[in-house]
N, CA and C atoms as an extended XYZ file, in Angstrom:
516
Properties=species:S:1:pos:R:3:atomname:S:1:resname:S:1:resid:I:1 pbc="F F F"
N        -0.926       38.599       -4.051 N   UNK     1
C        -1.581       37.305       -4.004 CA  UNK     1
C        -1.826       36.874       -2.562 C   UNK     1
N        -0.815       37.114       -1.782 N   UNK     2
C        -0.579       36.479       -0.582 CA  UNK     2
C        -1.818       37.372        0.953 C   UNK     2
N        -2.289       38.750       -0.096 N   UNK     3
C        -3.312       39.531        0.997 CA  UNK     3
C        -4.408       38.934        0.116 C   UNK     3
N        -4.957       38.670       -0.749 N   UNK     4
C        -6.100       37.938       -1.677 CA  UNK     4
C        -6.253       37.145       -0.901 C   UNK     4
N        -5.149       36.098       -0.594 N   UNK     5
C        -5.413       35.266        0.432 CA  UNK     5
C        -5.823       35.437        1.588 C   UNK     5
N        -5.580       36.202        2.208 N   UNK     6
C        -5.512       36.404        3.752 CA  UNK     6
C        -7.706       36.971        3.799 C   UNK     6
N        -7.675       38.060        2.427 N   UNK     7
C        -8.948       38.182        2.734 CA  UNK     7
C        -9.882       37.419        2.542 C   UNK     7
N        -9.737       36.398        1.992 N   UNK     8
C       -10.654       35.347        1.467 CA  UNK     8
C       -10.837       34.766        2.594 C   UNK     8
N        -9.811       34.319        3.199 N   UNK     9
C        -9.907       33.290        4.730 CA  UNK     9
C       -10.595       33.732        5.483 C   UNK     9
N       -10.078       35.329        6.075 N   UNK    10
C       -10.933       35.943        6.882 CA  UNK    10
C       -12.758       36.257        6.754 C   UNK    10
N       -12.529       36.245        5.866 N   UNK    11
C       -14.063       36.377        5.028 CA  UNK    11
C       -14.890       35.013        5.093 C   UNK    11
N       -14.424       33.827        5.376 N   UNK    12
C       -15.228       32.646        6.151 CA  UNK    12
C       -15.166       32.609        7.210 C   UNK    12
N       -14.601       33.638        8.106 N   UNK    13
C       -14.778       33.939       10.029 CA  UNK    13
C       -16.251       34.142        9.721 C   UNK    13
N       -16.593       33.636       11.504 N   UNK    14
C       -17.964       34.272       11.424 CA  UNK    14
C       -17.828       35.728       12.282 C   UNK    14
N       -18.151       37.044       12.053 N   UNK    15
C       -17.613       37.696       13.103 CA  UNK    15
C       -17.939       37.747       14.379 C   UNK    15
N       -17.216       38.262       15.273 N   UNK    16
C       -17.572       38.245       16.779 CA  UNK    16
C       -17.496       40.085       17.022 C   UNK    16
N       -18.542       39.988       17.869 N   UNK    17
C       -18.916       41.448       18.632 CA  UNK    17
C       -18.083       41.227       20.069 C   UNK    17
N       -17.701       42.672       19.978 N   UNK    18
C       -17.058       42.572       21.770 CA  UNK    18
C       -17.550       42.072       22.796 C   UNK    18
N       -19.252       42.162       22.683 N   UNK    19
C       -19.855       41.833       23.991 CA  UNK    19
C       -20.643       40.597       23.628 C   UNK    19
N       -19.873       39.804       22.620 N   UNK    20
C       -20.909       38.608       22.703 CA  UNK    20
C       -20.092       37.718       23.762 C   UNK    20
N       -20.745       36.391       23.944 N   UNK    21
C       -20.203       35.368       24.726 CA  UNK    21
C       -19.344       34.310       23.986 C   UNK    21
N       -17.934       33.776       24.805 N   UNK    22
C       -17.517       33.326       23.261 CA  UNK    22
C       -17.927       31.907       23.029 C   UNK    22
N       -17.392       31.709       22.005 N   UNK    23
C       -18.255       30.459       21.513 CA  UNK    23
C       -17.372       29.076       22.014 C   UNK    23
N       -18.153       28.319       21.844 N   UNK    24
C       -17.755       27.145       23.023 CA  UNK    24
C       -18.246       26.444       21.793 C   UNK    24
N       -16.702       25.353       20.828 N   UNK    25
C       -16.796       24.500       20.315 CA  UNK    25
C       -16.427       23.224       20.627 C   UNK    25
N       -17.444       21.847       20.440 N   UNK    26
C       -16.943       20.653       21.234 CA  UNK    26
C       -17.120       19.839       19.939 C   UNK    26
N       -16.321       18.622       20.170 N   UNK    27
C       -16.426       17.963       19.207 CA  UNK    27
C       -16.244       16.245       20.154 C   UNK    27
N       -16.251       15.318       19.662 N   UNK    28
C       -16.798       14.207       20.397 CA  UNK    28
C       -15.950       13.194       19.236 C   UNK    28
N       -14.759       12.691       19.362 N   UNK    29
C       -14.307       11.582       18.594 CA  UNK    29
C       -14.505        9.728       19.133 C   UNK    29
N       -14.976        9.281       18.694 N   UNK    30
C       -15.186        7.930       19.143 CA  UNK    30
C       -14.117        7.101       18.794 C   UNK    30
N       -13.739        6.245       19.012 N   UNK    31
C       -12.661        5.325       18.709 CA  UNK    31
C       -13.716        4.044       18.949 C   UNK    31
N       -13.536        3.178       17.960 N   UNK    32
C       -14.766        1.783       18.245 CA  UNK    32
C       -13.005        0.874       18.748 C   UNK    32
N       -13.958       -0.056       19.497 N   UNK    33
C       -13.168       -0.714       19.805 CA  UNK    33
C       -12.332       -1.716       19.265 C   UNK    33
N       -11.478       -2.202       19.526 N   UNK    34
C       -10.612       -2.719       18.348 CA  UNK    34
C       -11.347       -4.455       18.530 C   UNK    34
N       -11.491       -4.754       16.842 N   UNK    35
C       -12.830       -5.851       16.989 CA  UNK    35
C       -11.726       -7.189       16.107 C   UNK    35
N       -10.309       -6.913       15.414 N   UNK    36
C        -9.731       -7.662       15.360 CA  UNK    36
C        -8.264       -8.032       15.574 C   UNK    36
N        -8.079       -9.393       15.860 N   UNK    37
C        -7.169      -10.145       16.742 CA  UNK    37
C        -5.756       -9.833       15.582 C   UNK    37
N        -4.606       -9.721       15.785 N   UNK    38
C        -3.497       -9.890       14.571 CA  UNK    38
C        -3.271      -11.113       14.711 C   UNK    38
N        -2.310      -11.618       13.742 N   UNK    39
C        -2.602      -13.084       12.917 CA  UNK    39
C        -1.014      -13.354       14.479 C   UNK    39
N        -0.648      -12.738       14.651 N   UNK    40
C         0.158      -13.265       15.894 CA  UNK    40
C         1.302      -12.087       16.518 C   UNK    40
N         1.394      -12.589       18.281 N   UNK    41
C         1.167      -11.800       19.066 CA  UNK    41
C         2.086      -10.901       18.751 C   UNK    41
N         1.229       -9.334       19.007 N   UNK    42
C         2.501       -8.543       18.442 CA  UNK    42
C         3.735       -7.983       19.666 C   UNK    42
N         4.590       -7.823       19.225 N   UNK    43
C         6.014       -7.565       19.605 CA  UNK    43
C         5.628       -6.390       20.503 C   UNK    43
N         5.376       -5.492       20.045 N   UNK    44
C         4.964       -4.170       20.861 CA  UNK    44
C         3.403       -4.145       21.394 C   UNK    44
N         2.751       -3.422       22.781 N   UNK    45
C         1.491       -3.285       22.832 CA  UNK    45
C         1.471       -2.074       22.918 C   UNK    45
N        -0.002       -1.666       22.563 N   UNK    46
C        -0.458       -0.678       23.149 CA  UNK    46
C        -0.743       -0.287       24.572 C   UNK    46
N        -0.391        0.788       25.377 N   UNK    47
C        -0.336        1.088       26.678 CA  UNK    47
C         0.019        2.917       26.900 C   UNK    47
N        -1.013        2.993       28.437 N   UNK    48
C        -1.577        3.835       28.077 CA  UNK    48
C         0.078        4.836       29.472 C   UNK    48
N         0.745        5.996       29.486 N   UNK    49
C         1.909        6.032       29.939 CA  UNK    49
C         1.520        6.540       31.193 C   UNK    49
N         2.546        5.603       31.982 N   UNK    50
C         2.636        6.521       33.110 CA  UNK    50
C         1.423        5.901       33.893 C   UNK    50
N         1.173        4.808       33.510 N   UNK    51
C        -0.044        4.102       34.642 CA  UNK    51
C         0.463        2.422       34.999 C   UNK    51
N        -0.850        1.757       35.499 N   UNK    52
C        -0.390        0.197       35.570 CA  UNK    52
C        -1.060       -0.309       34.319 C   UNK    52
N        -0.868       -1.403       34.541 N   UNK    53
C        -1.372       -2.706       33.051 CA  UNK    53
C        -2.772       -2.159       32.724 C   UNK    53
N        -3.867       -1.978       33.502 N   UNK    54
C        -5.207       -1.473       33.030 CA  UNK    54
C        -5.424       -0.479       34.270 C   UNK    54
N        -5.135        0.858       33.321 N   UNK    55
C        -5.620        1.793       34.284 CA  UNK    55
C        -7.458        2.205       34.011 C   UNK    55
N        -7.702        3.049       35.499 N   UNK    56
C        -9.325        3.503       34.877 CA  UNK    56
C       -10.207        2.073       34.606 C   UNK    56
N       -11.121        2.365       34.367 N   UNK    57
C       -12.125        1.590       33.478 CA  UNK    57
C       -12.640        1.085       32.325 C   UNK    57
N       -11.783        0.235       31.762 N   UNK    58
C       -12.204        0.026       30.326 CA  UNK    58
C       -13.849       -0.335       30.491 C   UNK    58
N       -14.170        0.274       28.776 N   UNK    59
C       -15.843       -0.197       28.241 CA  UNK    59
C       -15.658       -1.373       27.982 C   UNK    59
N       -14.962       -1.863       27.311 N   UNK    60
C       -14.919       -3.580       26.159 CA  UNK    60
C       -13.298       -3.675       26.376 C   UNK    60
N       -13.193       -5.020       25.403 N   UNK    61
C       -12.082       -5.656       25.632 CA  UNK    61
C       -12.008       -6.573       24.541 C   UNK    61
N       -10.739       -6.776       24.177 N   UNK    62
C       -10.663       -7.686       22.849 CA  UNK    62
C        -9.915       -8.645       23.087 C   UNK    62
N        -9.916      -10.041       23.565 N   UNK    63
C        -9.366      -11.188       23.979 CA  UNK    63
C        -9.034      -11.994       22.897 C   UNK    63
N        -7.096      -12.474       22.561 N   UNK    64
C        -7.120      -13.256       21.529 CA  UNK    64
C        -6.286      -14.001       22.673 C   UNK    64
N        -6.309      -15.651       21.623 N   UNK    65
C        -5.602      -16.727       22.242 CA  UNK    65
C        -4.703      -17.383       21.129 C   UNK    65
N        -3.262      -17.277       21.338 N   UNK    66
C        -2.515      -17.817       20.902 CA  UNK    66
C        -2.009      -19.411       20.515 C   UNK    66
N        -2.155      -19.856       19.703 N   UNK    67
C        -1.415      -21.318       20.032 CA  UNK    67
C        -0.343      -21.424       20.863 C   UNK    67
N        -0.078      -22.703       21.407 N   UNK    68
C         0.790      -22.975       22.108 CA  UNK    68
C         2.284      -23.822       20.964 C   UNK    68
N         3.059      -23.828       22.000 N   UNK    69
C         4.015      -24.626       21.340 CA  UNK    69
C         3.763      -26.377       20.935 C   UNK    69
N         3.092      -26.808       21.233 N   UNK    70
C         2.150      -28.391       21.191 CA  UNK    70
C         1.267      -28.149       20.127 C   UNK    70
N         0.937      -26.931       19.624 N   UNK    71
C        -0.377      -27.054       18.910 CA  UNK    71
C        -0.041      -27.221       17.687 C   UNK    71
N        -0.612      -27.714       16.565 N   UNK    72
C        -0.539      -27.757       14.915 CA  UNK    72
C         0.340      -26.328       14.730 C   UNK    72
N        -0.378      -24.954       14.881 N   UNK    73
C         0.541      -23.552       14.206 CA  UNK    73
C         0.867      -22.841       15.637 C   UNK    73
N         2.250      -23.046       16.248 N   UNK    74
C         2.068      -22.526       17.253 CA  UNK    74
C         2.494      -21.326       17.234 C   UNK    74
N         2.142      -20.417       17.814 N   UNK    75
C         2.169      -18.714       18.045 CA  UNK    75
C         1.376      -18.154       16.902 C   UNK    75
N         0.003      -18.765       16.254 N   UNK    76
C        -0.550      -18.455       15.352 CA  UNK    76
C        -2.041      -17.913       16.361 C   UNK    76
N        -3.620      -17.202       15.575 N   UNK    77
C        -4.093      -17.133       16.381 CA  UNK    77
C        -5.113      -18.042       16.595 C   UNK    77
N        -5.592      -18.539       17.616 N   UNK    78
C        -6.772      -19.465       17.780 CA  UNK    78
C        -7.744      -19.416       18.322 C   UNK    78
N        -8.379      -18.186       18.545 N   UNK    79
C        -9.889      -17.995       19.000 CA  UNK    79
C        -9.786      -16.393       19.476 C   UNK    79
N       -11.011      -16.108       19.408 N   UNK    80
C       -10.875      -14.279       19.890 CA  UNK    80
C       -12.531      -14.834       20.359 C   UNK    80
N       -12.778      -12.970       21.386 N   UNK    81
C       -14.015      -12.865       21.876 CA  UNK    81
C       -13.793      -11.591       21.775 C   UNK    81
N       -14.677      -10.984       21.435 N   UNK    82
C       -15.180       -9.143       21.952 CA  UNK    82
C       -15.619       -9.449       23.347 C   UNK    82
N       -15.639       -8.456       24.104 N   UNK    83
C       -16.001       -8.226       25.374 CA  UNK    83
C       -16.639       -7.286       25.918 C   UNK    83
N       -17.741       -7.022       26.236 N   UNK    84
C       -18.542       -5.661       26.363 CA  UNK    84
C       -19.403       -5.855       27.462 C   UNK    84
N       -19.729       -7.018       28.129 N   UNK    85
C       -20.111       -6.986       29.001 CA  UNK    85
C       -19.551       -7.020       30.427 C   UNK    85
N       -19.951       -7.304       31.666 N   UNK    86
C       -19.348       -7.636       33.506 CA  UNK    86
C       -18.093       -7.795       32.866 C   UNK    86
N       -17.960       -8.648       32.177 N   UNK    87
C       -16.690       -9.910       31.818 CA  UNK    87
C       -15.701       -8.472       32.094 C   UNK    87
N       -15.710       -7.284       31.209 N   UNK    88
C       -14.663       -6.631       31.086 CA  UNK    88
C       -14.120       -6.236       32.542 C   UNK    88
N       -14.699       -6.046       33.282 N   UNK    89
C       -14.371       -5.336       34.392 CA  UNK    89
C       -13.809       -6.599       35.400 C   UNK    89
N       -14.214       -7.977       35.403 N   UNK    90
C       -13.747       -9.105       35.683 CA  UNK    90
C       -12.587       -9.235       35.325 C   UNK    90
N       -12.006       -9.163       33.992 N   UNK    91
C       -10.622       -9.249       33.316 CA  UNK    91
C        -9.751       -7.793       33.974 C   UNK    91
N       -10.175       -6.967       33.794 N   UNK    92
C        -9.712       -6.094       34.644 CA  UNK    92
C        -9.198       -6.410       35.968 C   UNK    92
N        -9.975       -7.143       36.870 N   UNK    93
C        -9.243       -7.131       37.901 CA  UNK    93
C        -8.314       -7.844       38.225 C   UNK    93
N        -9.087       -8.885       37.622 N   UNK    94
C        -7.939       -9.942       37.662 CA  UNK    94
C        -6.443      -10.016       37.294 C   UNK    94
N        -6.377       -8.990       35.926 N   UNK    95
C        -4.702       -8.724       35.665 CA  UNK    95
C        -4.524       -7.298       36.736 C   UNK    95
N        -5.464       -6.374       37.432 N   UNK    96
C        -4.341       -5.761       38.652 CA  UNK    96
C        -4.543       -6.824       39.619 C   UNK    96
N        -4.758       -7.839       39.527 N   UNK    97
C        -4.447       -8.882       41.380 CA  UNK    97
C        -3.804       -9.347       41.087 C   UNK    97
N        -2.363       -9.654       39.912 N   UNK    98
C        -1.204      -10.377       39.537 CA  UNK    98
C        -0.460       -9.831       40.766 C   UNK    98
N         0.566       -9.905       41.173 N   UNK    99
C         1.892       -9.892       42.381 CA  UNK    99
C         2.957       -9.380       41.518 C   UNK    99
N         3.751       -8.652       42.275 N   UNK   100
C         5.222       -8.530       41.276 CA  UNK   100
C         6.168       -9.866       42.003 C   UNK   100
N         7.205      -10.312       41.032 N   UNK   101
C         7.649      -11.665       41.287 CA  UNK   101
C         8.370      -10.987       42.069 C   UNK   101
N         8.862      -12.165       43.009 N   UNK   102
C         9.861      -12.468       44.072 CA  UNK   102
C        11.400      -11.848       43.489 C   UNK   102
N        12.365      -10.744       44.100 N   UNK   103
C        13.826      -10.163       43.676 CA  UNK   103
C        14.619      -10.304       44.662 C   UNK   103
N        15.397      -10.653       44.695 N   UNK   104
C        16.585      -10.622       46.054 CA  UNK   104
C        18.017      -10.604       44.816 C   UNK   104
N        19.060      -10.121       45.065 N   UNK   105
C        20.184      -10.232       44.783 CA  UNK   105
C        20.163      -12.066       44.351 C   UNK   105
N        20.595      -12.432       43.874 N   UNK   106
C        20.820      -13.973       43.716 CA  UNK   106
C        19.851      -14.581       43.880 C   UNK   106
N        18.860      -14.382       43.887 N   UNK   107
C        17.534      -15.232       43.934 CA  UNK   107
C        17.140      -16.400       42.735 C   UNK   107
N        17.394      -17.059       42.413 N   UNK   108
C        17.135      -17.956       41.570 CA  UNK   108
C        15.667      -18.248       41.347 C   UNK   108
N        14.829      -18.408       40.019 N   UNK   109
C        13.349      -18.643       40.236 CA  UNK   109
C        13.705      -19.715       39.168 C   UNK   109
N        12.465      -20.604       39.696 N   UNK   110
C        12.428      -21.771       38.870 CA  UNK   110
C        11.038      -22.007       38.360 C   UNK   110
N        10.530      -22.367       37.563 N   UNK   111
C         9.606      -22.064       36.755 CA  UNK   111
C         9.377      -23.535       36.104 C   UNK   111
N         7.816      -23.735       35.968 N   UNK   112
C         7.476      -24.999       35.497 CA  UNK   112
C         8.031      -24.805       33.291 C   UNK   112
N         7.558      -26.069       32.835 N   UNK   113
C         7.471      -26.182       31.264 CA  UNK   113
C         7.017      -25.342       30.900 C   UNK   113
N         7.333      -24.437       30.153 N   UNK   114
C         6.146      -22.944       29.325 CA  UNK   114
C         5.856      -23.697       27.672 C   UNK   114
N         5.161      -23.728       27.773 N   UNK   115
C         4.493      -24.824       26.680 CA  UNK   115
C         4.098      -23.060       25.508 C   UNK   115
N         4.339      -22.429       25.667 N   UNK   116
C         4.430      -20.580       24.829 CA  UNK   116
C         2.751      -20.286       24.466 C   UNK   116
N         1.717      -21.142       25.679 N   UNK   117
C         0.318      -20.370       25.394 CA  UNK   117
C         0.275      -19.314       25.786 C   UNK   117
N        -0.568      -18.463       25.149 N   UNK   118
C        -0.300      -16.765       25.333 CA  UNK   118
C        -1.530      -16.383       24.702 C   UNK   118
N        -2.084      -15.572       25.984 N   UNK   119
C        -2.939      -14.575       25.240 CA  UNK   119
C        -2.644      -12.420       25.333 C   UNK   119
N        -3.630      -11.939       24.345 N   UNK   120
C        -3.748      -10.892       24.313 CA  UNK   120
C        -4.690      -10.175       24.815 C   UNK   120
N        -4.589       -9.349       25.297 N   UNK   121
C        -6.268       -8.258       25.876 CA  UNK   121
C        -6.266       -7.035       25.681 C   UNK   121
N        -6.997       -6.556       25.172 N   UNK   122
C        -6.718       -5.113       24.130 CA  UNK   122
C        -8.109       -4.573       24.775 C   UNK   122
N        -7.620       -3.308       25.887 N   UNK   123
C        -8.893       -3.203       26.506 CA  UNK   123
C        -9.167       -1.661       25.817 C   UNK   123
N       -10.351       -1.161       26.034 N   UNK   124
C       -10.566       -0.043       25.036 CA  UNK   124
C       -11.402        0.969       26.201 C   UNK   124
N       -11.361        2.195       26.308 N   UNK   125
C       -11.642        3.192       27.296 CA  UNK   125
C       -12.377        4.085       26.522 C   UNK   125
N       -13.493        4.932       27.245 N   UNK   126
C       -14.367        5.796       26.884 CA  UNK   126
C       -13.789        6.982       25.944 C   UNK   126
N       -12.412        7.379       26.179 N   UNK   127
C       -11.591        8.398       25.813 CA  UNK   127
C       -11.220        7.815       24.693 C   UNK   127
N       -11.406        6.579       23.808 N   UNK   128
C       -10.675        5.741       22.847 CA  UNK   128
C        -9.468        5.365       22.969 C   UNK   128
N        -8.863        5.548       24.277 N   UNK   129
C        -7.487        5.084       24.014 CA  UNK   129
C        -7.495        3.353       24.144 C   UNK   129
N        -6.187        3.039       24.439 N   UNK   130
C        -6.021        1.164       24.621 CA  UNK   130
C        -5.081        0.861       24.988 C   UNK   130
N        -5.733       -0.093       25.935 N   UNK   131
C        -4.042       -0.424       26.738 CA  UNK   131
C        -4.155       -2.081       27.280 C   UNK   131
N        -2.882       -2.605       25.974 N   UNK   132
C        -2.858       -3.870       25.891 CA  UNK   132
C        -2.120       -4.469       26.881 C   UNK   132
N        -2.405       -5.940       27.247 N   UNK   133
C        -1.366       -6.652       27.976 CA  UNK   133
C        -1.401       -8.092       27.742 C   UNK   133
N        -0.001       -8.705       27.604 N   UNK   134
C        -0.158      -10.254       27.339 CA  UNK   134
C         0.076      -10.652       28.443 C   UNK   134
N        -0.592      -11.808       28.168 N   UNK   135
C        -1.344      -13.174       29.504 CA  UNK   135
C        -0.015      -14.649       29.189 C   UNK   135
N         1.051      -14.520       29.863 N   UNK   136
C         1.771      -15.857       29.572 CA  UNK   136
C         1.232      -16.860       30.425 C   UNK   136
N         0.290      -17.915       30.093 N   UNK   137
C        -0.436      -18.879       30.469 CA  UNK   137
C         0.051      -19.902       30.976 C   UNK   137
N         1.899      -19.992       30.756 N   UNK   138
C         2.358      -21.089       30.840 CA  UNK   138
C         3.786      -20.828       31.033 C   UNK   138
N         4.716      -21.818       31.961 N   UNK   139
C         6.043      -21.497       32.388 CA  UNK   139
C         6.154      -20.648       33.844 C   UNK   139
N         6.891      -19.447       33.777 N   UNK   140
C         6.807      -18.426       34.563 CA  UNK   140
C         5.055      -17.406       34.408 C   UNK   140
N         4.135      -17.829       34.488 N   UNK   141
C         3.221      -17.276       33.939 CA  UNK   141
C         2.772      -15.860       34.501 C   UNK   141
N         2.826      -14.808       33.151 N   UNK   142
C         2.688      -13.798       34.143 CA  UNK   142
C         1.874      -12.782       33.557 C   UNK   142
N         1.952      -11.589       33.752 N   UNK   143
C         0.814      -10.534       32.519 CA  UNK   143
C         1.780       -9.047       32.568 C   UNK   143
N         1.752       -9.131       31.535 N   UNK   144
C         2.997       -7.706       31.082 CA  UNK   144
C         2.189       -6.873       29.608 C   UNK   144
N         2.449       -5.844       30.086 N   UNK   145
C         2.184       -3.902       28.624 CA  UNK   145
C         3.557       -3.672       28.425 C   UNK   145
N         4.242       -4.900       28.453 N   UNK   146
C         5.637       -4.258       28.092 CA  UNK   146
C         6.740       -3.457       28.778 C   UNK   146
N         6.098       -2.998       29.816 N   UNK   147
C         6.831       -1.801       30.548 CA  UNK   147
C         6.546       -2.211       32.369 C   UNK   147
N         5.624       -3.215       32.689 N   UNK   148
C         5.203       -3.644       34.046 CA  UNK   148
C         5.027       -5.072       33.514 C   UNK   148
N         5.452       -5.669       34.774 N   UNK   149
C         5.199       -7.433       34.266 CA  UNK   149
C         5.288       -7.949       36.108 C   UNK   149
N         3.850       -8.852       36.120 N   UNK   150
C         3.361       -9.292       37.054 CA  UNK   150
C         3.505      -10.664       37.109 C   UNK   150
N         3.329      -11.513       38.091 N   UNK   151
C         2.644      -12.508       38.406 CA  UNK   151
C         1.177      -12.967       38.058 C   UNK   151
N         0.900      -14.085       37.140 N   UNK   152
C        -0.631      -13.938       36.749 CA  UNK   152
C        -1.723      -14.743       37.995 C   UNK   152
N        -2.484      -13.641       37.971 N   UNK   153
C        -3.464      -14.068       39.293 CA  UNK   153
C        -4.206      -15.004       38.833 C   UNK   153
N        -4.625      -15.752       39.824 N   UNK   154
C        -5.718      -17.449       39.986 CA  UNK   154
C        -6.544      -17.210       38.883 C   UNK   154
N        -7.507      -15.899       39.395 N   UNK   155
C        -8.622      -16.040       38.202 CA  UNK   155
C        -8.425      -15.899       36.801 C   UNK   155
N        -7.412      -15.098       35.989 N   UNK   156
C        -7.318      -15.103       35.178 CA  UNK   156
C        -7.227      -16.128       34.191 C   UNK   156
N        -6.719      -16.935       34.382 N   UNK   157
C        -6.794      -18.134       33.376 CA  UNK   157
C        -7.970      -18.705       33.227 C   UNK   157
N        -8.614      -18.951       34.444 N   UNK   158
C        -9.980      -19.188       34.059 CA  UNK   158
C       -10.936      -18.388       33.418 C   UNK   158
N       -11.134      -17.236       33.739 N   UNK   159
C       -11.644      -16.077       33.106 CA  UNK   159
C       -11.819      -15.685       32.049 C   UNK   159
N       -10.267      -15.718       31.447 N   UNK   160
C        -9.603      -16.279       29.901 CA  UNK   160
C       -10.603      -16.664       29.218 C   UNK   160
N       -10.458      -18.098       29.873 N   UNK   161
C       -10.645      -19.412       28.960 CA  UNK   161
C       -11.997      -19.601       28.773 C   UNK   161
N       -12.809      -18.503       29.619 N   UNK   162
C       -14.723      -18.945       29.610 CA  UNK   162
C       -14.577      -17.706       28.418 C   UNK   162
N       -13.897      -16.426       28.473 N   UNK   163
C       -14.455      -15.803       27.469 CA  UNK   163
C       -14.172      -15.820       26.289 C   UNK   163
N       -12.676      -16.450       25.931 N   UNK   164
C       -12.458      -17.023       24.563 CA  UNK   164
C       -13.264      -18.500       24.084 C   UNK   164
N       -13.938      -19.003       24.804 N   UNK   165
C       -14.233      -20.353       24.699 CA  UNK   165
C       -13.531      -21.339       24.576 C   UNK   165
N       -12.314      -21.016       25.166 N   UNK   166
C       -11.187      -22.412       25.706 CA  UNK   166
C       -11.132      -22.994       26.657 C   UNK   166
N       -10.725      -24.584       26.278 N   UNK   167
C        -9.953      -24.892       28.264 CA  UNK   167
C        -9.385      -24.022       28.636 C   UNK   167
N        -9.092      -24.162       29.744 N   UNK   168
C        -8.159      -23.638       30.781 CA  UNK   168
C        -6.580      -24.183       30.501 C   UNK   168
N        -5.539      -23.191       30.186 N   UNK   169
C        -4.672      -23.872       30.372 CA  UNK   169
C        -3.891      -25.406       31.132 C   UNK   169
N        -2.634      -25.837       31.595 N   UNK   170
C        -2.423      -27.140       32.400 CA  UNK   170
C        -2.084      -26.434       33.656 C   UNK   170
N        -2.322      -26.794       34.783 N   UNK   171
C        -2.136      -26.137       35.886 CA  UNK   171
C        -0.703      -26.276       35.608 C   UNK   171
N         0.143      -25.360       36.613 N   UNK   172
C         1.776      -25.436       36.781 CA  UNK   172
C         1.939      -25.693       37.841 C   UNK   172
């Protein structure tokens, strides 16, 4: 049974001659970009290893905005944008121009009210991979993939807030 088998298989090869050239198979997987927000922020992100918060060049970008702790459902979600245009590469920079915070042995940091607004950015790369990072808008505000966590730079909040169609967070 088990050579029945073997000839059957072989028998859908296509054959190859010694002196042909060999064959060069490609295949092309797309990954679309991820087009929806989860109902709230998830615990783990996606991130891509062994790099910073957005390595390379993302194509698009998937921006959600969290309620805050003040709001009617807070840590629920409250607005998303796809992102496919400049914008992406704007959001991009802006979370690598975050700072790593201030460390000294005993250093004490003090940090305004974190009112728990939070967003998500789920950026998406030609290769289909994705590499998420949350935006803490408020308190110690900063932008972390879980594994690197920054200082959140000037523009970002604004940036944010034009492409989800929100205010701007409260200054700190």
């Amino acid at each position: 049974m088990l050579g029945l088998l073997a000839t059957a298989v072989a028998g859908c090869a296509p054959s190859v001659q010694s002196g042909d050239p060999p064959a060069l198979i490609t295949t092309t997987v797309t990954v679309p970009p991820v087009t929806a927000c989860p109902d709230r922020m998830p615990s783990a992100l996606a991130s891509i290893p062994n790099t910073g918060l957005v390595p390379g060049t993302p194509i698009a970008a998937l921006a959600c905005r969290y309620s805050g702790l003040n709001d009617q459902r807070p840590g629920t979600l409250a607005q998303s944008a796809q992102v496919t245009d400049a914008s992406v590469g704007h959001l991009a920079a802006d979370v690598r121009a975050g700072q790593p915070f201030p460390s000294a042995p005993g250093l004490a940091m003090n940090c305004p009210v974190d009112l728990g607004l939070s967003d998500l950015i789920v950026f998406t790369y030609p290769s289909g991979g994705q590499a998420g990072v949350r935006v803490d808008l408020t308190g110690c505000a900063s932008v972390s993939n879980g594994h690197q966590r920054l200082q959140i730079s000037a523009g970002l909040p604004r940036d944010l807030a034009s492409v989800v169609g929100a205010s701007p967070p409260p200054s700190n």
